[in-house]
C-alpha positions as CSV (number, residue, x, y, z in Angstrom):
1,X,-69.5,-42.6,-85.9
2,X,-67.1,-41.8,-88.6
3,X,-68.4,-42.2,-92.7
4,X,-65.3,-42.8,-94.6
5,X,-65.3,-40.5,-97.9
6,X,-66.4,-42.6,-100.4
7,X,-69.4,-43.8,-98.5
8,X,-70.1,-40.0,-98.5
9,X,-70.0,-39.4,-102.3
10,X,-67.9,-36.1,-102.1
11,X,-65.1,-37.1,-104.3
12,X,-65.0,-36.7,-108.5
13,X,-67.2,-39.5,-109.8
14,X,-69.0,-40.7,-107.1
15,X,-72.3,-42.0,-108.1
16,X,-75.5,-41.3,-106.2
17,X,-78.2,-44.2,-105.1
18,X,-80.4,-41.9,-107.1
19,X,-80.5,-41.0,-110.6
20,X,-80.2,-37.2,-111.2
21,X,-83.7,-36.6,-112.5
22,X,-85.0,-38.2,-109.7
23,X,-83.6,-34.8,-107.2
24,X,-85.6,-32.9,-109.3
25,X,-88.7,-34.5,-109.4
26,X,-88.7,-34.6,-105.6
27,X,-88.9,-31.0,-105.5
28,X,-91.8,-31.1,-107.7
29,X,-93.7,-34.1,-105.8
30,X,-93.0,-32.2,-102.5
31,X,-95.0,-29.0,-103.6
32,X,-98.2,-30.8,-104.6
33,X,-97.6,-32.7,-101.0
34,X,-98.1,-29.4,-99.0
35,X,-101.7,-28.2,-98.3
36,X,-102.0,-24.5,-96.9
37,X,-105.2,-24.5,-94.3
38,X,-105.3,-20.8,-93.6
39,X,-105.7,-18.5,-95.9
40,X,-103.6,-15.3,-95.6
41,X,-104.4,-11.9,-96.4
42,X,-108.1,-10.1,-96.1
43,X,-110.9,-12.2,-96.0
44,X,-112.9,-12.2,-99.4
45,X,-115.8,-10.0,-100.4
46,X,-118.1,-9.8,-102.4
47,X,-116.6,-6.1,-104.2
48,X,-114.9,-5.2,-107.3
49,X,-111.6,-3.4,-106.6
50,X,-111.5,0.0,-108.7
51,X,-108.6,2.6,-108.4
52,X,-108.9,5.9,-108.3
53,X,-106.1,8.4,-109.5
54,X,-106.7,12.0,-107.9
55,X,-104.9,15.6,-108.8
56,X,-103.5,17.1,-105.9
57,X,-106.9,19.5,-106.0
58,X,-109.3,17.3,-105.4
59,X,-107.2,15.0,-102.7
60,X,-106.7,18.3,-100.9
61,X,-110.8,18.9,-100.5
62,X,-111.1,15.0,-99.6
63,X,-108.6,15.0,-97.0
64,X,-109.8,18.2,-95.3
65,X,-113.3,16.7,-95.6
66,X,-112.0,13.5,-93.7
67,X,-110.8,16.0,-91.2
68,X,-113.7,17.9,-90.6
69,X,-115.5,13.9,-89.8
70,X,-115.5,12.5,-86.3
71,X,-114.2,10.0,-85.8
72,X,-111.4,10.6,-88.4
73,X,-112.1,8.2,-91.4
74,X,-109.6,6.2,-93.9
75,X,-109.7,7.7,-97.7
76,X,-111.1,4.8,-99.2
77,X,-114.1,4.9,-96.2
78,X,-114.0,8.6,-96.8
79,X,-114.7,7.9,-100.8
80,X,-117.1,4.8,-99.8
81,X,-119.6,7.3,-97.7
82,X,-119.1,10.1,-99.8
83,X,-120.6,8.0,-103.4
84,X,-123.5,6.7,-101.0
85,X,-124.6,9.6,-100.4
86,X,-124.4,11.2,-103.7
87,X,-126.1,8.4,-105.0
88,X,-129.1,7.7,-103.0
């Protein structure tokens, strides 16, 4: 099926069925249209996210006392069992 060229609009001056602000709002009514189910990303806890800026010193002593663990433990694990038990 051929469209001749002015059915198509592509030519200087060819109007739309549409007015103009119309494409925009589209756009607009389309993003409140989509619902995301899953969630993405870690699941939520119950924690407050603090962060932690170490000299080279004191990372060394943390990462060789991670090493000296078994199994081997993530820093932020490392830090989480380390505060325990200097707290209790």
């Amino acid at each position: 099926m051929v469209v001749p060229r002015e059915r198509l609009r592509l030519e200087p001056g060819g109007k739309s069925d549409l007015p103009l602000g119309s494409i925009f709002k589209y756009r607009l009514k389309m993003t409140d249209a989509i619902v995301r189910t899953v969630k993405r990303g870690r699941p939520r806890i119950d924690a407050t996210s603090i962060h932690l800026t170490l000299p080279p010193i004191d990372l060394a002593a943390l990462d060789a006392w991670i090493g000296r663990q078994t199994p081997p433990l993530s820093r932020p694990e490392a830090i989480r069992i380390i505060l325990r038990e200097k707290l209790s």
